[in-house]
N, C-alpha and C positions, 0 to 999 in steps of 0.2 A: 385380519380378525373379522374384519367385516363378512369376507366372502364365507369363512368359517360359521359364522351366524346363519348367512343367508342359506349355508347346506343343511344345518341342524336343524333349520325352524320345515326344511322340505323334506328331509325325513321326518321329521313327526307330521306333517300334516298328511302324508301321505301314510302312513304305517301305527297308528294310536288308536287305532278301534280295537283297541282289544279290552277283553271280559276281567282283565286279571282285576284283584280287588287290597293288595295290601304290597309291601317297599319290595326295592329291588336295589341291592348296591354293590360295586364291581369295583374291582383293585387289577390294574392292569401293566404288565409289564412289556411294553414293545421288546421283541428277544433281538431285533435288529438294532436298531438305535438304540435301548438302554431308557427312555421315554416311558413315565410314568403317568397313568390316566387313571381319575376316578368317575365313577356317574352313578347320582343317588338319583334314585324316585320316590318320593315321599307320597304317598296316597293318605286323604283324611278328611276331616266334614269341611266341604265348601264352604260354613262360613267361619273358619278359624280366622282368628287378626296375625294369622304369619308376618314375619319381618327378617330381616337380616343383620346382625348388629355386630359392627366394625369399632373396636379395639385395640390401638395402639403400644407401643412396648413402654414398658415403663422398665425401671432399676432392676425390678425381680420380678416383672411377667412379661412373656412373649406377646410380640403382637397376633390377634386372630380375627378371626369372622368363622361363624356359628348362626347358623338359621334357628329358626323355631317359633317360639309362642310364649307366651302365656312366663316372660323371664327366663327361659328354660331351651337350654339348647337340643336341639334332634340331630344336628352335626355339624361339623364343620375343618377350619384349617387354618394353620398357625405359620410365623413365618419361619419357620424352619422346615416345613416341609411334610410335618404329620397330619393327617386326616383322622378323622376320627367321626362312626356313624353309628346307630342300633336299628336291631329292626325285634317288631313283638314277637315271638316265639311262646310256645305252649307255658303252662305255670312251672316252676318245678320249686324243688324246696333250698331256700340259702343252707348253706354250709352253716353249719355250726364255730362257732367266732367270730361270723362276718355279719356284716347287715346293710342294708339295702341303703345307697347313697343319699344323703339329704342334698337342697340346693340344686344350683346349677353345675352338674359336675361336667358337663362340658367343656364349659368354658372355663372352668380351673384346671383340666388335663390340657385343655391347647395352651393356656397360661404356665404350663410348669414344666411341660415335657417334649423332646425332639424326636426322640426315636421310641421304636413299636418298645423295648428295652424299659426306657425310663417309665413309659405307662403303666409296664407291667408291676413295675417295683412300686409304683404308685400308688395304682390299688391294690397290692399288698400291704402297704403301710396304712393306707385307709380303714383295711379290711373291706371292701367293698366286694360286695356280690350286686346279682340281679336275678329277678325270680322271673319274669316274663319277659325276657329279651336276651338278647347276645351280641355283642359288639364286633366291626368289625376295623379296627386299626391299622393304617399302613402309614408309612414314611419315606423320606427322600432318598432313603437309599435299596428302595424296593422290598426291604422287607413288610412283612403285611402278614395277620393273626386275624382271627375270630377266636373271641373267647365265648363259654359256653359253662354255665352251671347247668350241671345232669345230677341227679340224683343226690343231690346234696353236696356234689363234688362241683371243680372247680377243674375246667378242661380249655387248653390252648392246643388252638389247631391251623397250625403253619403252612403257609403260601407252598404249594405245589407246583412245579410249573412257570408260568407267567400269571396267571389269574387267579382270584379268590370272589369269591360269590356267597354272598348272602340273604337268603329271604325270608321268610316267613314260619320254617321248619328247624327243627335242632338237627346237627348234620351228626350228631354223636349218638341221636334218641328220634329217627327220624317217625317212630311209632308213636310219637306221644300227640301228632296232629299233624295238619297241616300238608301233608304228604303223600304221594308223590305231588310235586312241584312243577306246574308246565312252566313257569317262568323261569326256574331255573334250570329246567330244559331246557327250555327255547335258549336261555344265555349261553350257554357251555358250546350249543350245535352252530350259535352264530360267532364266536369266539374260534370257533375251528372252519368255519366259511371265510372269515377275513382274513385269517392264516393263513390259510391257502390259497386264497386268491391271488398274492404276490403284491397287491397293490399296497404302497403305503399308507401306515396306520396314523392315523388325524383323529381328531377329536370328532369330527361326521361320523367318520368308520364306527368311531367308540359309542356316537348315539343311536347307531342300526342293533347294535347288539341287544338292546332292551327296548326293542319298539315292542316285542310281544308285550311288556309289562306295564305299558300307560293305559290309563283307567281313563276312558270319557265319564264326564259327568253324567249320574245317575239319580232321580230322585227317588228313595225307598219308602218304603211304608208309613215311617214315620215323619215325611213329611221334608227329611235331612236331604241334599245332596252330597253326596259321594263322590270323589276321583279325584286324579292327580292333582294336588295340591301346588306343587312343586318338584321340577325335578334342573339338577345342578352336575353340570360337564367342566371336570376340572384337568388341565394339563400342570402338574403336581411339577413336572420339571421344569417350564417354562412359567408359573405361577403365574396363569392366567384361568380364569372361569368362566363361564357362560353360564346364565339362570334362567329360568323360563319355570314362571309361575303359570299355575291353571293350563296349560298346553295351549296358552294365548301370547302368538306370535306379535301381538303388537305392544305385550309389557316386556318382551326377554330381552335382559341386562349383559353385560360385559362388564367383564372388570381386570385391571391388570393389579394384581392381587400386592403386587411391594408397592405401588402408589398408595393403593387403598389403605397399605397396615400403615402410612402418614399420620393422619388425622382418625379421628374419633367420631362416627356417625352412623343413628338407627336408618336402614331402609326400608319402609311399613313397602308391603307386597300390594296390596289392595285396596 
């Protein structure tokens, strides 16, 4: 695991100048081994109080960890093997019955549900929509969705392939902003380079695919810094993660993810 750190933190320090400015998050399926990888990039203002907070099983909830802020999850993984992440997307309008989730509803979808299935039926019972974002779900047995509210409607759109990719655009309404997408260009052409390279796919492999999408820190007009906040390489099969806040090689974390769902503890980022 070590050595696995030590290639991650050399791909990004060598490959992270880039411009992009908002998430990037991939569901990946090794078509050789059967080996499932996720890698989130969280981009957002430099001085958010991000943390990680580790949750244990109880009688009727799963154990998890869920990153984010402010009580509120931006994503995370449970032990059973589902992932679960958003990313902002143009406005569009809730369906009619439904309405936009109260709380932390992350951490009550990795608290109650195993597979992409149980989510769905979830936030069905909930009624649960979103008007500025779209979700994107996978689990341990490779299946993996983005959902997507369009025009009032309520749209799942299923793993193709090996991969599913997520950013910034609605892949069902890609006119309504956001688009074309170089970062989710840039993922797809490097998803088809490691392919065919022949070399075995490692969670390194898995953090070259989204070097186009790390945002060096930027400070804008208003005084804010901007860029990657955080970004999180998880081996979904092996439940084990690597984290690397602020694209600073001397905070990025390990963790072997069934140890951790043990005990009970917040990990402040900064």
């Amino acid at each position: 695991m070590v050595n696995v750190i030590k290639t991650l933190i050399a791909v990004l320090v060598f490959c992270c100048f880039s411009k992009a400015t908002a998430c990037s998050i991939v569901y990946y399926v090794d078509p050789d081994t059967g080996k499932i990888y996720v890698v989130n990039n969280e981009d957002f203002w430099y001085n958010t109080d991000a943390y990680i907070q580790i949750i244990p099983e109880t009688k009727n909830e799963l154990a998890r960890l869920w990153y984010g802020w402010n009580d509120f999850g931006q994503g995370g993984i449970n032990s059973a093997g589902l992932f679960f992440d958003v990313a902002v997307t143009p406005n569009q309008k809730v369906p009619k019955g439904y309405r936009l989730p109260e709380g932390n509803i992350t951490d009550r979808i990795l608290a109650h549900c195993r597979t992409v299935d149980e989510v769905l039926a979830y936030m069905e019972k909930e009624k649960m929509a979103l008007n500025q974002s779209h979700m994107l779900i996978g689990d341990a047995q490779g299946n993996a969705i983005i959902v997507e509210w369009v025009d009032g409607k309520k749209h799942v759109i299923k793993k193709e392939g090996n991969s599913l990719i997520a950013t910034n655009y609605l892949l069902l309404k890609p006119e309504a902003g956001n688009y074309p997408c170089p970062r989710y260009a840039s993922i797809e052409e490097r998803i088809k380079e490691m392919e065919s390279s022949g070399d075995p796919i490692t969670l390194p492999s898995m953090s070259a695919i989204v070097t186009q999408a790390y945002q060096t820190p930027r400070t804008l007009d208003n005084g804010k810094t901007l860029g990657t906040l955080y970004t999180s390489f998880i081996d979904i099969t092996e439940m084990k993660m690597v984290f690397l806040p602020k694209l600073d090689s001397k905070k990025v974390m390990q963790f072997d993810l069934r140890e951790e769902f043990k005990s009970k503890r917040k990990i402040t980022l900064f």
